[in-house]
BAFI-94902 format. One record per residue: residue in three letters; z, x, y of N, C-alpha, C, O in turn. Coordinates in steps of 0.1 Angstrom, whole numbers, padded with zeros to 4 digits, always signed. Layout:
<sites>
ALAZXYZXYZXYZXY...
</sites>
This chain:
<sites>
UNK+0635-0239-0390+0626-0228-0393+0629-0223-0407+0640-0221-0409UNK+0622-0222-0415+0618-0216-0428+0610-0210-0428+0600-0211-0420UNK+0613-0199-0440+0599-0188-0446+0593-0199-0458+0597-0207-0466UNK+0579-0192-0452+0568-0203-0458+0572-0198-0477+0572-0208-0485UNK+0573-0190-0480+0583-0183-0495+0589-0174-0496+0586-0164-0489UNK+0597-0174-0505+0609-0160-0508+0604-0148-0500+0611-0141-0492UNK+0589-0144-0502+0586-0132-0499+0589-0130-0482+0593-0121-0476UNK+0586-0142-0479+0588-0138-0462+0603-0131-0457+0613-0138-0458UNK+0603-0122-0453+0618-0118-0452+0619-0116-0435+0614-0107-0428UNK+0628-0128-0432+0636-0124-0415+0642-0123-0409+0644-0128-0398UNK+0653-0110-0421+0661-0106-0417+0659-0094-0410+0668-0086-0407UNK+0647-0093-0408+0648-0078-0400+0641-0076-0386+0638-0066-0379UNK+0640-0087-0385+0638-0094-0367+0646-0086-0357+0658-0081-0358UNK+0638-0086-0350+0648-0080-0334+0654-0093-0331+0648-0102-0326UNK+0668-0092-0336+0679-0102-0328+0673-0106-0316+0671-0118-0319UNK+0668-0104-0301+0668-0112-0293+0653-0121-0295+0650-0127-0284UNK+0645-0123-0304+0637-0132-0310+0643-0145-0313+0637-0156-0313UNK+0656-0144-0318+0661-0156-0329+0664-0172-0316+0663-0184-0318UNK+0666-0167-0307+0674-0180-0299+0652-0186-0290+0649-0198-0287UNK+0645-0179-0290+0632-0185-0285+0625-0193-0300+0620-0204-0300UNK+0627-0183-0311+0618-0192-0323+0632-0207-0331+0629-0215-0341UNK+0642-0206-0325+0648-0213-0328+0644-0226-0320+0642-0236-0326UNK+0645-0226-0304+0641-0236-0292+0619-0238-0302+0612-0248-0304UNK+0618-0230-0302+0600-0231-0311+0601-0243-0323+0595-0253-0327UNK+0612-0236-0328+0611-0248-0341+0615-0265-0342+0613-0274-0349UNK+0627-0260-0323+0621-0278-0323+0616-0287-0320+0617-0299-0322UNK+0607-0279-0310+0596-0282-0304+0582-0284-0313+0575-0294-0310UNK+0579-0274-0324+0572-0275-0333+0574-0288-0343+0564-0292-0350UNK+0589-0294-0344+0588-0303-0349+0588-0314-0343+0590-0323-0351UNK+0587-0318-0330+0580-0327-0325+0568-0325-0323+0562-0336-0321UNK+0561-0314-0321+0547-0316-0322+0537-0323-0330+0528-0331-0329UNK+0546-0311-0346+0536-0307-0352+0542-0320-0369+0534-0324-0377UNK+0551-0322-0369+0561-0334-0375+0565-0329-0384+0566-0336-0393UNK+0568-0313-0386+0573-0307-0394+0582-0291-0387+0580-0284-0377UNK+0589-0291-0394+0600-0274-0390+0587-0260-0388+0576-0260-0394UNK+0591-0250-0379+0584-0241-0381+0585-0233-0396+0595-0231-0403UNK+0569-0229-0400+0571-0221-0410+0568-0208-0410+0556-0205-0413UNK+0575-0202-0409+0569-0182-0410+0564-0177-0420+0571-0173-0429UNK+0551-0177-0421+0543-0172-0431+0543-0154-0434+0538-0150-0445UNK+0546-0149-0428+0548-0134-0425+0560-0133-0411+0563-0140-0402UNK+0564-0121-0416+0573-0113-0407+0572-0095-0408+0562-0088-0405UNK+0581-0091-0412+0582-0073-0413+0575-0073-0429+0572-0062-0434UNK+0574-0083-0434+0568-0085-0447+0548-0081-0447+0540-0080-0438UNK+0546-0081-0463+0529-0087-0456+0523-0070-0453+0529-0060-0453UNK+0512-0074-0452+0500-0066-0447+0494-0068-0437+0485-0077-0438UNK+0496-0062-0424+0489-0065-0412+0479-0058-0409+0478-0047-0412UNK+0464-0066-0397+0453-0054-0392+0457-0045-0391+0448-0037-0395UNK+0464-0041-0387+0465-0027-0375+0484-0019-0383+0493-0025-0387UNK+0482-0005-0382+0492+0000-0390+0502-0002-0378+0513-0004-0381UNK+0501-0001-0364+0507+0000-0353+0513-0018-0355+0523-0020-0347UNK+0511-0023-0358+0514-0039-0356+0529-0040-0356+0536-0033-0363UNK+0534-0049-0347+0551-0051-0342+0554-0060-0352+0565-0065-0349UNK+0547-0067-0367+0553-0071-0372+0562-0058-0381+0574-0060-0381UNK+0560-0050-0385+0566-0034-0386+0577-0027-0380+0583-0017-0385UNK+0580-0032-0371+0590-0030-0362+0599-0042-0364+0609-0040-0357UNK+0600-0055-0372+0603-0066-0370+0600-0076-0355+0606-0086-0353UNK+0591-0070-0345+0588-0080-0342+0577-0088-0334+0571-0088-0323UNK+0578-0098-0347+0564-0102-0347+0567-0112-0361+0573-0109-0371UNK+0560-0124-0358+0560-0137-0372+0548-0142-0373+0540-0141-0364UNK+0545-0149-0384+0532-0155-0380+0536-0171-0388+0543-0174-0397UNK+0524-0180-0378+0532-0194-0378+0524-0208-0387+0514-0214-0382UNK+0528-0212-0398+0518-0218-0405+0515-0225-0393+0523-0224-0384UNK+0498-0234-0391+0492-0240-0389+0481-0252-0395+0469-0253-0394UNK+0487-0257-0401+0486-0270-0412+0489-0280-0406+0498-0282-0398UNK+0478-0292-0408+0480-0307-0403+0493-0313-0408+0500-0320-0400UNK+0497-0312-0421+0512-0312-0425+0515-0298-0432+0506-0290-0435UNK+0531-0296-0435+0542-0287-0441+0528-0281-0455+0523-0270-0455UNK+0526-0290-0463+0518-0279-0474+0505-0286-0481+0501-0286-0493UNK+0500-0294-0467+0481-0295-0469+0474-0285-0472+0465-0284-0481UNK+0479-0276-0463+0464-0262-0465+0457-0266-0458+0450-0257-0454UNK+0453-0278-0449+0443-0279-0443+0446-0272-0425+0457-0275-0419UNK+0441-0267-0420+0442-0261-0407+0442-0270-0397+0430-0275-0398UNK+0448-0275-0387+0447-0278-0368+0436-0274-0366+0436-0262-0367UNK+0422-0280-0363+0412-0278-0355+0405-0281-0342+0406-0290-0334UNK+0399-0272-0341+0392-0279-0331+0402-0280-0321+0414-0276-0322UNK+0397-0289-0308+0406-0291-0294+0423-0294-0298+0430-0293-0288UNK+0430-0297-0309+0442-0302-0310+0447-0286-0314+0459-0283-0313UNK+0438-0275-0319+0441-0261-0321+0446-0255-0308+0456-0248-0306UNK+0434-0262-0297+0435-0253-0286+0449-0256-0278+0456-0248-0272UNK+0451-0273-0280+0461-0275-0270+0473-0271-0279+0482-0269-0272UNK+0475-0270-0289+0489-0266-0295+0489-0250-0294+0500-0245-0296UNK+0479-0242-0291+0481-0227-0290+0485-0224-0275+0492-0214-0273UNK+0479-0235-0262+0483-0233-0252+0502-0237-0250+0510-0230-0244UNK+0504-0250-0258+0516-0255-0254+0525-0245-0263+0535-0251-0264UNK+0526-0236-0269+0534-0228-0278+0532-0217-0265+0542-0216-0259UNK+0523-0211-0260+0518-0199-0253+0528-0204-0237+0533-0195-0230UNK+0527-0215-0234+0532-0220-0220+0554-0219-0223+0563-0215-0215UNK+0554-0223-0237+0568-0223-0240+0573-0211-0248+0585-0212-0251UNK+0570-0205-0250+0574-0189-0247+0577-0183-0242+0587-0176-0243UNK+0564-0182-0229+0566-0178-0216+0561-0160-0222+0555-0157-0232UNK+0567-0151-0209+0558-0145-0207+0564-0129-0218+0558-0118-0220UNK+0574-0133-0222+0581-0124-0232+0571-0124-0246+0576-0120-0256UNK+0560-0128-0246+0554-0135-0259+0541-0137-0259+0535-0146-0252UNK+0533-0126-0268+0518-0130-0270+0521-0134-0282+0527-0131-0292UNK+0510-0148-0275+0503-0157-0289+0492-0158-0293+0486-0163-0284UNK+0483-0154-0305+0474-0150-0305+0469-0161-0321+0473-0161-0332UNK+0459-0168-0313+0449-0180-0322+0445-0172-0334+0435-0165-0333UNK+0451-0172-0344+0442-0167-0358+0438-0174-0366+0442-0185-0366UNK+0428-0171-0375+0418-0182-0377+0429-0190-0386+0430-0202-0382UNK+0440-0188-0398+0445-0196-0403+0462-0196-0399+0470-0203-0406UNK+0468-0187-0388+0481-0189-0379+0477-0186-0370+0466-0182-0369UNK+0486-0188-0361+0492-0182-0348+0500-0171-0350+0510-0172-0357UNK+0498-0163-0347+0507-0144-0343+0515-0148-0333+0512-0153-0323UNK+0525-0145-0336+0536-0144-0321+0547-0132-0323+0556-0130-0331UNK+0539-0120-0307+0546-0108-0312+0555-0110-0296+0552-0112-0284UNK+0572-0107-0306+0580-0104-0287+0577-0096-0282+0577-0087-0290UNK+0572-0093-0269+0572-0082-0257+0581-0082-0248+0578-0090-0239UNK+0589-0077-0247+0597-0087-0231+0588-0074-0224+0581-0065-0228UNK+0591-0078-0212+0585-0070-0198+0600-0071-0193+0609-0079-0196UNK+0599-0058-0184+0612-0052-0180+0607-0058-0168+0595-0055-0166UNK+0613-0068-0158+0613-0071-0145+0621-0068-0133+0618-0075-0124UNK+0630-0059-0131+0637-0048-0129+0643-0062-0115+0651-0059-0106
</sites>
């Protein structure tokens, strides 16, 4: 896992994030035939002033046919790589299709 550049900063992640995007990145690199890249974290400018990238947590995930095409995952190979990231998270974890990443903010749910 790498910041897509300097500016991305993740060191200010909620610690129990690091051991799920770590198991993500090597999964992502058999997917996707490259390491995860975090294009944003507590860095950046997000929709919403409330957004958990602010809180540290929350990343957002290049989505590039390779490491630094630019070109985007489309179409049905979009859908099934947003489901298979969304299925391997599990339920600690919305992932949310954006038109040029994936959002992935931690939630845990307290299951008492």
């Amino acid at each position: 896992m790498k910041p897509a550049s300097p500016n991305v900063d993740l060191s200010a992640m909620i610690p129990a994030m690091w051991p799920d995007l770590i198991a993500l990145d090597n999964l992502v690199r058999v997917i996707m035939g490259y390491e995860l890249i975090v294009t944003s974290a507590k860095d950046g400018k997000h929709k919403a002033r409330t957004s958990c990238h602010y809180r540290g947590g929350a990343v957002d995930m290049r989505t590039w046919l390779e490491p630094n095409s630019g070109v985007q995952i489309q179409g049905e190979a979009r859908i099934a790589l947003h489901k298979k990231i969304k299925e391997f998270l599990g339920h600690d974890w919305y992932v949310k299709n954006e038109a040029n990443h994936f959002h992935l903010s931690y939630r845990p749910i307290y299951r008492g």
